[in-house]
NUVONU-19012 format. One record per residue: y, z, x of N, C-alpha, C in turn. Coordinates in Angstrom, 1 decimal, padded with zeros to 4 digits. Layout:
N
> n_y / n_z / n_x / ca_y / ca_z / ca_x / c_y / c_z / c_x
> Y / Z / X / Y / Z / X / Y / Z / X
...
***
This chain:
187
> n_y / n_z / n_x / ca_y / ca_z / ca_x / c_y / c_z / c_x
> 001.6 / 005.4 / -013.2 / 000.9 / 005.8 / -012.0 / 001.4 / 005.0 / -010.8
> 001.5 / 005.6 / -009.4 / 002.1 / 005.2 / -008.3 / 000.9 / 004.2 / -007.7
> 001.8 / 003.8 / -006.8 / 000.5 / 003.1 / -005.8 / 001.0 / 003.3 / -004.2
> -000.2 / 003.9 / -003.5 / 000.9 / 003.9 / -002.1 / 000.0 / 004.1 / -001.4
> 000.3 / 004.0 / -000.3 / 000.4 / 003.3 / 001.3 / -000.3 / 004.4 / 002.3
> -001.4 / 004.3 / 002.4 / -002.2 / 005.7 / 003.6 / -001.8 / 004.8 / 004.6
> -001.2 / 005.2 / 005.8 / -002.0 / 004.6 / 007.1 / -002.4 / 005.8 / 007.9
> -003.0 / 005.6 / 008.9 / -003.9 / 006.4 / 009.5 / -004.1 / 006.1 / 010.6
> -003.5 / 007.1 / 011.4 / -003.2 / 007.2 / 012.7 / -002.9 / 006.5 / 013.9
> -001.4 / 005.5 / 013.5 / -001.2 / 004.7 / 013.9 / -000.2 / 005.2 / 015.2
> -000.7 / 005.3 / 016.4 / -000.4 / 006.1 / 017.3 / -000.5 / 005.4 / 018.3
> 000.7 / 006.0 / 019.3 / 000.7 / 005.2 / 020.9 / -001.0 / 005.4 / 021.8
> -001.4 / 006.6 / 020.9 / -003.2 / 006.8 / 021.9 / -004.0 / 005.9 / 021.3
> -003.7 / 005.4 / 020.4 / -005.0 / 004.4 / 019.7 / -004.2 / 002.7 / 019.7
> -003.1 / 003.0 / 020.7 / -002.7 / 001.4 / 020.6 / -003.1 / 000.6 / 022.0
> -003.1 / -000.3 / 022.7 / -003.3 / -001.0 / 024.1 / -001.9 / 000.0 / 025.0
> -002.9 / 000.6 / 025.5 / -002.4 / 001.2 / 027.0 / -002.3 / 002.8 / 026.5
> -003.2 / 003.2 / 025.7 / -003.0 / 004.9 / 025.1 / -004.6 / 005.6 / 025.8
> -004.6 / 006.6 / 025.5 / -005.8 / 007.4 / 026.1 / -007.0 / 006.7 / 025.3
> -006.5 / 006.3 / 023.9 / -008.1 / 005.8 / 023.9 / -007.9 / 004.3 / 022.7
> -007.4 / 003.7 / 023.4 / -007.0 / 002.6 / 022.7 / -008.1 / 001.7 / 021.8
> -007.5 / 000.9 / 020.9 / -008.1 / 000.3 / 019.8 / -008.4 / -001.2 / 020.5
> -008.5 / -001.9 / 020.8 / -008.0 / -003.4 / 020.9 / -008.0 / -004.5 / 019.9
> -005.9 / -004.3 / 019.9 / -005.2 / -005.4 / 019.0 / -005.3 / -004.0 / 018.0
> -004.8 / -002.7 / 018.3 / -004.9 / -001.8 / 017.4 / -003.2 / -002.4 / 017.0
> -002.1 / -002.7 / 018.0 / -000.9 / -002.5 / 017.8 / -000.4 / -003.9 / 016.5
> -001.4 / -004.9 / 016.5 / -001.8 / -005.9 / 015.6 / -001.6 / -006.2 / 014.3
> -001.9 / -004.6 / 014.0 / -001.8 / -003.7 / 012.1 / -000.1 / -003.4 / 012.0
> 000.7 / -004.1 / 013.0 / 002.1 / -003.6 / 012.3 / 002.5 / -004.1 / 011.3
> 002.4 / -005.8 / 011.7 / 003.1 / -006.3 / 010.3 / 002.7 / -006.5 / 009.0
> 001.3 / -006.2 / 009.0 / 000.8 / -006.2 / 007.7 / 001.3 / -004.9 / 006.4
> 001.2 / -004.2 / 008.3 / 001.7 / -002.5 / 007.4 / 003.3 / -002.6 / 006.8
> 003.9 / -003.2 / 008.1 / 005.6 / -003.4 / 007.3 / 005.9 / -003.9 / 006.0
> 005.1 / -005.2 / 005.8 / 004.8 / -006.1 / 004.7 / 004.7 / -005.2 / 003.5
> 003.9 / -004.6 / 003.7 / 003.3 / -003.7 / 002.3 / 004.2 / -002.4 / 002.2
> 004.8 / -001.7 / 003.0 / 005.4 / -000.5 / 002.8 / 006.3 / -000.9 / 001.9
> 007.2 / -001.7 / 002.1 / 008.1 / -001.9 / 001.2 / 007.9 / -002.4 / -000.1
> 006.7 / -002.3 / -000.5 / 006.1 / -002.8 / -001.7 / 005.0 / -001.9 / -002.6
> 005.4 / -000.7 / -002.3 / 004.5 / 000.7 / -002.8 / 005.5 / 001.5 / -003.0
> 005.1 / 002.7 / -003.6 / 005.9 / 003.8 / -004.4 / 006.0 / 004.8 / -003.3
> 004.8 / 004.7 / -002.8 / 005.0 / 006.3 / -002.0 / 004.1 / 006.2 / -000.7
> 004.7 / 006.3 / 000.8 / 004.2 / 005.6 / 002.3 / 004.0 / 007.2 / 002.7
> 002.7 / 007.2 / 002.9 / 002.2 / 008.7 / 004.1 / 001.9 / 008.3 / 004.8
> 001.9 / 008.7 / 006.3 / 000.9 / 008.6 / 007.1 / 000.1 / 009.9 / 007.8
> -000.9 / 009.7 / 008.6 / -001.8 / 011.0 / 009.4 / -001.5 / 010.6 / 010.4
> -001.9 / 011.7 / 011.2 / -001.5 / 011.8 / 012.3 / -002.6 / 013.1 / 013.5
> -003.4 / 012.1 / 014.3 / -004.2 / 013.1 / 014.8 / -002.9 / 014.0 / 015.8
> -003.3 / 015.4 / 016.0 / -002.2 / 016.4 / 016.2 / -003.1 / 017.5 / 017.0
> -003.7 / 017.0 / 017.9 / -004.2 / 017.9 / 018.4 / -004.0 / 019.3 / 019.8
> -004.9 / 019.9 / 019.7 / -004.4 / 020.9 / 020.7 / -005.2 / 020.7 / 022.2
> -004.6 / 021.0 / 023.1 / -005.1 / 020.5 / 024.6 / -007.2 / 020.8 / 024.5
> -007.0 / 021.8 / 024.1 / -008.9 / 022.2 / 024.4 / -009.1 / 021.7 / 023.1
> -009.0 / 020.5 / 022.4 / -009.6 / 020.0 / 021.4 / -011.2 / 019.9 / 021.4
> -011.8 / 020.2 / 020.3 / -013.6 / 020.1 / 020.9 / -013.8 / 018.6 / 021.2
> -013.2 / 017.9 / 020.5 / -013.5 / 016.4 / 020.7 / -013.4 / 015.8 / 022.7
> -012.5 / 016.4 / 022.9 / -012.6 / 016.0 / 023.8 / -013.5 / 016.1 / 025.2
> -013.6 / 015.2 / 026.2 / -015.0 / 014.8 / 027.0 / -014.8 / 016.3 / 027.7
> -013.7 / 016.7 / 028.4 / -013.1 / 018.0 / 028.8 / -013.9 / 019.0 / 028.2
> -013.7 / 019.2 / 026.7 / -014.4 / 020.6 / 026.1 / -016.0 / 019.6 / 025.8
> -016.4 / 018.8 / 025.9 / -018.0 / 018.6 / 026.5 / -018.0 / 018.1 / 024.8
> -016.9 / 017.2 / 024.4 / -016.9 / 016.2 / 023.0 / -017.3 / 014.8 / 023.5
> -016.9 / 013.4 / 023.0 / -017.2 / 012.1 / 022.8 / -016.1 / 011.6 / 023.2
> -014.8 / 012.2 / 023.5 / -013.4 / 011.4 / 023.5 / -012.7 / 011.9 / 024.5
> -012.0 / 010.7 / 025.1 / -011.3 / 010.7 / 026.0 / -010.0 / 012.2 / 025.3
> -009.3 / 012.8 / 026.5 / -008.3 / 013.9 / 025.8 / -007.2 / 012.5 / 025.3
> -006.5 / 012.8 / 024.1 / -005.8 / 011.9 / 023.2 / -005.4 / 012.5 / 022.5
> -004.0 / 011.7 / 021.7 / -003.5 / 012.3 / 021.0 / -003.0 / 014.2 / 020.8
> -002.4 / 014.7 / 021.8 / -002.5 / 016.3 / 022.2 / -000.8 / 016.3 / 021.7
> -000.5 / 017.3 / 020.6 / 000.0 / 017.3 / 020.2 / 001.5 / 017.3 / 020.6
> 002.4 / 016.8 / 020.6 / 003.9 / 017.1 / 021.4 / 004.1 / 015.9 / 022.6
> 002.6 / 015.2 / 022.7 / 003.1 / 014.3 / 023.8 / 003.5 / 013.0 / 023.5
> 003.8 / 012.0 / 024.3 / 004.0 / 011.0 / 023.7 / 002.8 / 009.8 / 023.5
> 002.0 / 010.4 / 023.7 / 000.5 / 009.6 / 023.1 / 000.0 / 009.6 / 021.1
> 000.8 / 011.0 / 021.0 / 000.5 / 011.5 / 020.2 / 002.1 / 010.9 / 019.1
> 002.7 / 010.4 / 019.5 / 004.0 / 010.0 / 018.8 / 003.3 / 008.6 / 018.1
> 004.3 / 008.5 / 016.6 / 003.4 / 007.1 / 015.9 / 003.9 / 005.9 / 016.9
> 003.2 / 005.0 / 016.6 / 003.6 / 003.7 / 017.2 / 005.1 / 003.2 / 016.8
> 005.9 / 002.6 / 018.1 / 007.3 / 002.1 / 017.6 / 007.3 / 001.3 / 016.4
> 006.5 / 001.2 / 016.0 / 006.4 / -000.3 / 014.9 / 006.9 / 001.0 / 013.8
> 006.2 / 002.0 / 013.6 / 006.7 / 002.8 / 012.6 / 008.2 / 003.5 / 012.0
> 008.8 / 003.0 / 013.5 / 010.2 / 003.3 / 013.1 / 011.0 / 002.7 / 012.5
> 010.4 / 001.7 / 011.8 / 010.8 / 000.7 / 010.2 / 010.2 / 001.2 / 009.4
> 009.4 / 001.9 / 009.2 / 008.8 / 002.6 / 007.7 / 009.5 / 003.8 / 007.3
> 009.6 / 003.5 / 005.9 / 010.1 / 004.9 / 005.7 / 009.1 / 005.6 / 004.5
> 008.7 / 007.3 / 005.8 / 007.4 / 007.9 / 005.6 / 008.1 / 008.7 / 004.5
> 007.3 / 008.8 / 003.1 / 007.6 / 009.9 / 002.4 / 006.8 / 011.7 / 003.0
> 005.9 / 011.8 / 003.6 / 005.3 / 012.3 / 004.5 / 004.4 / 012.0 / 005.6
> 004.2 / 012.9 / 006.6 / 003.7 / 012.7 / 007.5 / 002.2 / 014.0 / 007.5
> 001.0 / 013.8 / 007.5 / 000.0 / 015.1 / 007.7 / -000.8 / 014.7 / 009.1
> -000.5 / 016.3 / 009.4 / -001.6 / 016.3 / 010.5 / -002.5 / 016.7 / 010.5
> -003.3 / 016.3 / 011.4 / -005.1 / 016.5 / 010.8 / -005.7 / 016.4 / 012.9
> -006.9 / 017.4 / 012.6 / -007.4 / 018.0 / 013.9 / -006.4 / 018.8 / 015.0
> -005.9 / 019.8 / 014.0 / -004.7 / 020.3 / 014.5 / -005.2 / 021.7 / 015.3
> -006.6 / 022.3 / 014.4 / -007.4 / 023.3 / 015.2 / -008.3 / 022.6 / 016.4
> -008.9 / 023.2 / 017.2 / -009.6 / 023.1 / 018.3 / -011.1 / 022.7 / 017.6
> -011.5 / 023.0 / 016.6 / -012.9 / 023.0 / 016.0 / -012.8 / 022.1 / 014.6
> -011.6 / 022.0 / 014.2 / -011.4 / 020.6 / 013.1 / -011.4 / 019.1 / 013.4
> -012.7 / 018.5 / 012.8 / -013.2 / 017.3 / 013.3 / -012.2 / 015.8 / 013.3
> -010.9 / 016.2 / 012.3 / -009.9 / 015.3 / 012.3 / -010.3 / 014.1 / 011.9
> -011.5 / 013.7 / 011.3 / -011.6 / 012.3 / 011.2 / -010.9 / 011.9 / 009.7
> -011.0 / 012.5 / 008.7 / -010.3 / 012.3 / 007.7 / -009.1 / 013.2 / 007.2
> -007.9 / 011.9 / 006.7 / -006.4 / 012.9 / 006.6 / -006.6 / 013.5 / 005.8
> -007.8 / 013.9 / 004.7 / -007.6 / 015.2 / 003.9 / -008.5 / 016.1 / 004.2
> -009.1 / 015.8 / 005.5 / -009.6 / 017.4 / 005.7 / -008.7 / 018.4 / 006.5
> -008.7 / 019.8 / 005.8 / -007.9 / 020.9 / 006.1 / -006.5 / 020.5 / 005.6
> -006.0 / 019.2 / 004.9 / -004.9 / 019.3 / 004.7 / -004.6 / 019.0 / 003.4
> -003.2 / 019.1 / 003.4 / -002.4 / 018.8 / 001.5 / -002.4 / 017.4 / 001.6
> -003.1 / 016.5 / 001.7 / -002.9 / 015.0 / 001.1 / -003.5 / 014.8 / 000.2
> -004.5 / 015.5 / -000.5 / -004.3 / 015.0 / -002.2 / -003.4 / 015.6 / -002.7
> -003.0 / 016.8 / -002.5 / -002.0 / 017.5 / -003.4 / -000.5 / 016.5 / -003.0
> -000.3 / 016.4 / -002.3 / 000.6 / 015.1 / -001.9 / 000.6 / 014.0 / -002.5
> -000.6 / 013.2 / -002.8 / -000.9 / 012.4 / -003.4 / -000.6 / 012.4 / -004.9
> -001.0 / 013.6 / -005.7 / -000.6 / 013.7 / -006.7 / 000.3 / 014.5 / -007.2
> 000.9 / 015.0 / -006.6 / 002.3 / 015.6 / -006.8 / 003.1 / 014.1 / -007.2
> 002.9 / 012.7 / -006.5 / 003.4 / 011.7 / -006.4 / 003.1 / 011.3 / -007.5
> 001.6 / 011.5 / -008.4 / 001.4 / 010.3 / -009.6 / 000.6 / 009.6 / -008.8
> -000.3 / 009.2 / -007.6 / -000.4 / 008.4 / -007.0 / -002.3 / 008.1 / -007.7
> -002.2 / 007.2 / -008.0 / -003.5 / 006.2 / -008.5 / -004.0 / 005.8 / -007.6
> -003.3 / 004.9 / -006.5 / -004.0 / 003.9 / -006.2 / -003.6 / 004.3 / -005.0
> -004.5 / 003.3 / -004.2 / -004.1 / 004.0 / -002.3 / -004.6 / 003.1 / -001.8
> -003.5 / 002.3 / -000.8 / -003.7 / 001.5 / -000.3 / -004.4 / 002.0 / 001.1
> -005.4 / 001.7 / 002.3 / -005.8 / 002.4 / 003.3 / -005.7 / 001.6 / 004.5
> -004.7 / 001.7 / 006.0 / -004.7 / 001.0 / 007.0 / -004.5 / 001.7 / 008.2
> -004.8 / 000.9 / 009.1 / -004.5 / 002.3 / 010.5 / -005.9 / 002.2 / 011.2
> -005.9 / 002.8 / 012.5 / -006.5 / 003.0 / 012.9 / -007.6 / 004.3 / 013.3
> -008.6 / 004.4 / 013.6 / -009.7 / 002.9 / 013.5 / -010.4 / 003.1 / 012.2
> -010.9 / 001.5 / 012.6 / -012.0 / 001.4 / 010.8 / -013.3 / 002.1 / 011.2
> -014.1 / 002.3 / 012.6 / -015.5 / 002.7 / 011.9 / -015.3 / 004.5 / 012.1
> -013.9 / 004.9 / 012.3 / -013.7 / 006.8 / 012.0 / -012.9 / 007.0 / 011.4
> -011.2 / 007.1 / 011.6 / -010.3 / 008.2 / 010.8 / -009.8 / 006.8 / 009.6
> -010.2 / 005.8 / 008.9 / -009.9 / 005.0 / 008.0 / -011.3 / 005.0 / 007.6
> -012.4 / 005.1 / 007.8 / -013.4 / 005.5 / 007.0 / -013.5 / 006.6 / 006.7
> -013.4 / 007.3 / 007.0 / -013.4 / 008.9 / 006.5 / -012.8 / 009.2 / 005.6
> -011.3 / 008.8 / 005.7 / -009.9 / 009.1 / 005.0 / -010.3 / 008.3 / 003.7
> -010.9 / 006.4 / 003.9 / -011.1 / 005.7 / 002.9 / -012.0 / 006.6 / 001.7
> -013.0 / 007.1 / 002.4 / -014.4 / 007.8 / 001.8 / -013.9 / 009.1 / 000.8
> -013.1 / 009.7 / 001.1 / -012.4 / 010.8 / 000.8 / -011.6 / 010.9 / -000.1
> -010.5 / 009.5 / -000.2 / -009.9 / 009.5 / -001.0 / -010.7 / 008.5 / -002.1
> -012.1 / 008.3 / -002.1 / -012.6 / 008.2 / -002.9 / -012.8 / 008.8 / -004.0
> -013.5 / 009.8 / -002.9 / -014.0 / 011.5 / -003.4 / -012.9 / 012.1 / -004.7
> -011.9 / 012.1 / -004.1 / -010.7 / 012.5 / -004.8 / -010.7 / 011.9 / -006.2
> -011.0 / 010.5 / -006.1 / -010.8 / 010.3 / -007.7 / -009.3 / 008.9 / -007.5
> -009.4 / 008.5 / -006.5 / -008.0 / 007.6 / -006.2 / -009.0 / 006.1 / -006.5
> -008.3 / 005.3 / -007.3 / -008.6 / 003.7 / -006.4 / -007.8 / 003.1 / -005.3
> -008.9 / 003.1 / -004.0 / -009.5 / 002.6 / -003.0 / -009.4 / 001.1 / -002.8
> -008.3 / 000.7 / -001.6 / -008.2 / -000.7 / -001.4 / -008.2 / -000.6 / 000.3
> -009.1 / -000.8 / 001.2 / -008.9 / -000.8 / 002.5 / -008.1 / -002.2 / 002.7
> -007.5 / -002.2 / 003.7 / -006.6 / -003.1 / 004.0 / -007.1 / -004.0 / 005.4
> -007.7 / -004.9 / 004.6 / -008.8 / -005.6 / 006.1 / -007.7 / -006.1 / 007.3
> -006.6 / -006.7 / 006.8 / -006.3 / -006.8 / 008.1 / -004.8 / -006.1 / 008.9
> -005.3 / -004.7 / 008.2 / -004.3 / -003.5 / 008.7 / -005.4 / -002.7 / 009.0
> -006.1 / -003.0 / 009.7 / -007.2 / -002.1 / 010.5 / -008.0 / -002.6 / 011.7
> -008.1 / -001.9 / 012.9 / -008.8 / -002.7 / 014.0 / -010.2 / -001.4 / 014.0
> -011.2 / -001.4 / 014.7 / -012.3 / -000.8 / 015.2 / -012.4 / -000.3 / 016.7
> -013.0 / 000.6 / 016.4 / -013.2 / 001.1 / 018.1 / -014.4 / 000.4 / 018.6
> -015.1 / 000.0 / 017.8 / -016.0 / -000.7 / 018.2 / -017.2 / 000.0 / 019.1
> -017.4 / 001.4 / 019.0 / -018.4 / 002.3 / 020.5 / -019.8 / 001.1 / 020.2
> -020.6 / 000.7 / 019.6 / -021.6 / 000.0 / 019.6 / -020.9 / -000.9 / 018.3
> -021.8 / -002.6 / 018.7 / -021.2 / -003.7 / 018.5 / -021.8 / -003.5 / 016.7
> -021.0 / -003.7 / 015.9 / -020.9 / -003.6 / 014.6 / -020.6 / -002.9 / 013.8
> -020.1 / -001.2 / 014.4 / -019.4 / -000.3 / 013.5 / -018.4 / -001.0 / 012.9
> -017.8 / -001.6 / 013.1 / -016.8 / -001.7 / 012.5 / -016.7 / -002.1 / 011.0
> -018.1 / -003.4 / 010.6 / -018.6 / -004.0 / 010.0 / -019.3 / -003.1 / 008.7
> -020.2 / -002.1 / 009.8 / -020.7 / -001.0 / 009.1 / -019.6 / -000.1 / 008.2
> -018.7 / 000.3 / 008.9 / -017.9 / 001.1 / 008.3 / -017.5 / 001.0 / 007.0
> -017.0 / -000.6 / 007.1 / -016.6 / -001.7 / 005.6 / -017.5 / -001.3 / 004.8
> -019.0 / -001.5 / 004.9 / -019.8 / -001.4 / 003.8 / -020.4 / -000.1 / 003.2
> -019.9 / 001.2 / 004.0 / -019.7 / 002.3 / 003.4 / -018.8 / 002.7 / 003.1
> -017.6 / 002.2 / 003.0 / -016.2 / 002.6 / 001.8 / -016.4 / 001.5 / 000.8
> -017.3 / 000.4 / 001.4 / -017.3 / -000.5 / -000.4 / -018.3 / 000.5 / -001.2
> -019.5 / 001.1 / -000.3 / -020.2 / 001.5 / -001.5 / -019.9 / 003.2 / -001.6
> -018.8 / 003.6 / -001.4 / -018.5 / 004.8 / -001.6 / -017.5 / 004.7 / -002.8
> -017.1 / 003.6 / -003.1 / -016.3 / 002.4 / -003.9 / -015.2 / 002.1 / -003.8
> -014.5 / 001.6 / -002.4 / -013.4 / 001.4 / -002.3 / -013.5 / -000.1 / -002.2
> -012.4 / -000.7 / -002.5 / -012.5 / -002.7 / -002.3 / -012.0 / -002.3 / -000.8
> -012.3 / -003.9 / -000.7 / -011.6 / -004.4 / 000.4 / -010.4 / -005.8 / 000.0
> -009.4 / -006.0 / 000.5 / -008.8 / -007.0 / 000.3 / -007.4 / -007.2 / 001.4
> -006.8 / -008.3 / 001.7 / -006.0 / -008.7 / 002.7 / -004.1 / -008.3 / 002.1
> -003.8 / -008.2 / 003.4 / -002.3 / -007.7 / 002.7 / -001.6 / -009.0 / 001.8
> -001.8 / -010.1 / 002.3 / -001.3 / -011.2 / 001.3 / -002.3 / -011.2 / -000.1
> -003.2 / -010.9 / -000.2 / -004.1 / -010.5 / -001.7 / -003.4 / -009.2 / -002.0
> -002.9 / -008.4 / -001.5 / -002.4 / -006.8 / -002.4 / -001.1 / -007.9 / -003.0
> -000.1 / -008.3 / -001.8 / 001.2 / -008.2 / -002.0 / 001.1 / -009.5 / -003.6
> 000.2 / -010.5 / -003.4 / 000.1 / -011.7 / -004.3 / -000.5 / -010.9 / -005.8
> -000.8 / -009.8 / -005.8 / -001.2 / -008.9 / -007.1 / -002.9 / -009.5 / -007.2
> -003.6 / -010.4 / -006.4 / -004.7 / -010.8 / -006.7 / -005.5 / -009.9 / -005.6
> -006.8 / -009.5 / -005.9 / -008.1 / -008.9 / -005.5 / -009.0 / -008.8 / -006.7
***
């Protein structure tokens, strides 16, 4: 059985200076570097959206317009151009798909296990939406669940999601543990 590498939606919009930035989102690179080279199989998501996204404050959503597909908000972060992605899935690619998790509407479990993939490492941005969701999901699926505490930043809209988020992918049953605990074989 494989083990490999989600990150989630590690993008110039969710980094310092993007439409709807993380802060210290750009932070998650080297942890991410560190471990890609140390798994069987690296995907990442990719929010991919279309201009009249619902989400956005424009169509009378929560979010700044971001991530629109083809621009350069929407391109992964440069840190990614050292990984090498066995795929890439896009997710909130219709106007009415909520995009918070990379397997909704799309082939990442069948990706996943086309691979053999067991185990799934989870990092990216952010922890209290598209890395909980995605975490929660690939629960759902039947994968063991390792969020990557410090290959994830929060958006933080009220002070403690972030915190919260953690303790609904623990009890949805994913661990938590640090990239030096994956890479050291201990959790």
């Amino acid at each position: 059985m494989a083990r490999a590498l989600l990150i989630i939606d590690f993008q110039n919009d969710f980094t310092p200076g993007g439409a709807l930035a993380v802060a210290g989102g750009d932070q998650i690179a080297e942890p991410i570097k560190r471990l890609a080279d140390r798994v069987d199989v690296v995907v990442a998501t990719r929010d991919w959206h279309p201009p009249d996204h619902a989400s956005f404050e424009t169509e009378g959503g929560p979010w700044p317009v971001h991530c629109v597909r083809d621009t350069p908000g929407a391109q992964f972060h440069p840190a990614m151009d050292e990984i090498a992605l066995e795929a890439v899935v896009d997710v909130g690619r219709a106007r009415d798909d909520e995009g918070y998790s990379g397997f909704e509407n799309s082939d990442l479990a069948r990706i996943m296990r086309d691979r053999d993939v067991s185990e799934v490492y989870v990092c990216g941005l952010a922890t209290d939406y598209c890395v909980r969701a995605s975490a929660i999901d690939a629960c759902s699926e039947g994968f063991e669940v390792t969020v990557v505490s410090d290959a994830i930043r929060a958006v933080e809209v009220s002070e403690g999601d972030g915190d919260r988020a953690i303790e609904e992918m623990r009890a949805a049953g994913a661990s938590v543990a640090d990239s030096a605990e994956l890479l050291a074989g201990t959790r």
